[in-house]
C-alpha distance (Angstrom), angle and dihedral (degrees) to the residues before:
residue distance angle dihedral
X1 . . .
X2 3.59 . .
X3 3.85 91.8 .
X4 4.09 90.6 52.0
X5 4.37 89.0 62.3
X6 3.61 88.2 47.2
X7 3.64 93.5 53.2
X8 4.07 91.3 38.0
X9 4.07 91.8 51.2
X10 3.81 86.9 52.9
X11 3.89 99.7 47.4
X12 3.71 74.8 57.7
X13 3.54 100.6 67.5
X14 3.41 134.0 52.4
X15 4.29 139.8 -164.5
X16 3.46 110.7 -94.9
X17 3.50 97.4 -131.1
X18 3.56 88.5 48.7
X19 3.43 99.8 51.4
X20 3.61 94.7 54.8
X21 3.56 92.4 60.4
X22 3.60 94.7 44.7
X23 3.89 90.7 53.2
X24 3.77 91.1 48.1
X25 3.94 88.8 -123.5
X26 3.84 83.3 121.5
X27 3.47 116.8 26.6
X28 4.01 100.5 -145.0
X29 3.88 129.4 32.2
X30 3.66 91.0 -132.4
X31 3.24 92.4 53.6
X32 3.63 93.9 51.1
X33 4.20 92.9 46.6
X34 3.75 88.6 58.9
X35 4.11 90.3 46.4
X36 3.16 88.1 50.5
X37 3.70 110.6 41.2
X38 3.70 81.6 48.7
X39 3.50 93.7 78.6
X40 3.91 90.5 -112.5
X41 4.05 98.6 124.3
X42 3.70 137.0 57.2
X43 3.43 127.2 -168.0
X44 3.79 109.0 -160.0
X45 3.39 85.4 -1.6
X46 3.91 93.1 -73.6
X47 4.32 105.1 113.7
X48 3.42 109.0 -103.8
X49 4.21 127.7 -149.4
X50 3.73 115.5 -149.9
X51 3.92 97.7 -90.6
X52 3.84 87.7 63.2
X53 3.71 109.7 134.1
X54 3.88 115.0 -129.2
X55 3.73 126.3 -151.9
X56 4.02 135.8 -172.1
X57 3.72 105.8 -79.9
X58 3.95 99.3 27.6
X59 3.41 114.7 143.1
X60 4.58 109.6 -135.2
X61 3.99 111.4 -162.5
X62 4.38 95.4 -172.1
X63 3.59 112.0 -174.8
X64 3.77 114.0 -149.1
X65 3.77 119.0 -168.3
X66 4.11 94.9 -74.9
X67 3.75 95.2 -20.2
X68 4.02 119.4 90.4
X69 4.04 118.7 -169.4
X70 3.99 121.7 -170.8
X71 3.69 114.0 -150.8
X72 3.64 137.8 179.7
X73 3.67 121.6 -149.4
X74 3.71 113.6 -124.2
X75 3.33 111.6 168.7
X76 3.69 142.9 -1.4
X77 3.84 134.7 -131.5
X78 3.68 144.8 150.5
X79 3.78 91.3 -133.9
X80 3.32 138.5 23.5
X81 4.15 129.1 165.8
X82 4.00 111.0 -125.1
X83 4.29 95.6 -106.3
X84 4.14 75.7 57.0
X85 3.69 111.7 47.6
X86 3.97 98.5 74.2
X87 4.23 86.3 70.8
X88 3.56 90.3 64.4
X89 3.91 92.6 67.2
X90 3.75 141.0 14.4
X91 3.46 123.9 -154.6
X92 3.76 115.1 -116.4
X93 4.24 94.4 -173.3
X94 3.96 140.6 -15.8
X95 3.34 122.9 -175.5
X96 3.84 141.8 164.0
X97 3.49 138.7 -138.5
X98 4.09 116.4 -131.2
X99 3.42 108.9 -136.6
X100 3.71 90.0 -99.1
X101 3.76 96.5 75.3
X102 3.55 95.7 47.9
């Protein structure tokens, strides 16, 4: 019985870098591994590297070039078709930087 809340806690989280891709906020893993390790996201504010495990309620700050985007993580799956990938976050705040602030 043990062994089944182990497995159900995992299926609950996910690799960063993987769950980027699979929520189409980053279109390739790769790409997402070098964001990532990079030192451009925190999740719950802490950095994160690529092997970061995600969970339902995380919060992802992802810093791209002068663009930042705020999501929450609402659900996690393995797969997910393109129409379907926006439920499993919702975007808490994006903003961008004129070229003034840089």
């Amino acid at each position: 019985m043990a062994e089944n809340k182990t497995r159900r806690k995992e299926a609950e989280k996910m690799r960063l870098d993987k769950f980027l891709k699979v929520s189409r906020i980053i279109k390739r893993r790769s790409v997402a591994k070098e964001i990532a390790d990079k030192g451009r996201i925190l999740v719950n504010d802490k950095p994160a590297k690529s092997s970061t495990n995600v969970a339902v309620g995380d919060e992802l700050t992802i810093h791209f070039g002068n663009k930042t985007l705020v999501a929450k993580v609402e659900d996690i799956r393995d797969t997910t078709k393109k129409d379907e990938a926006k439920d499993l976050y919702t975007i808490v705040e994006e903003t961008t930087k004129s070229i003034d602030e840089q």
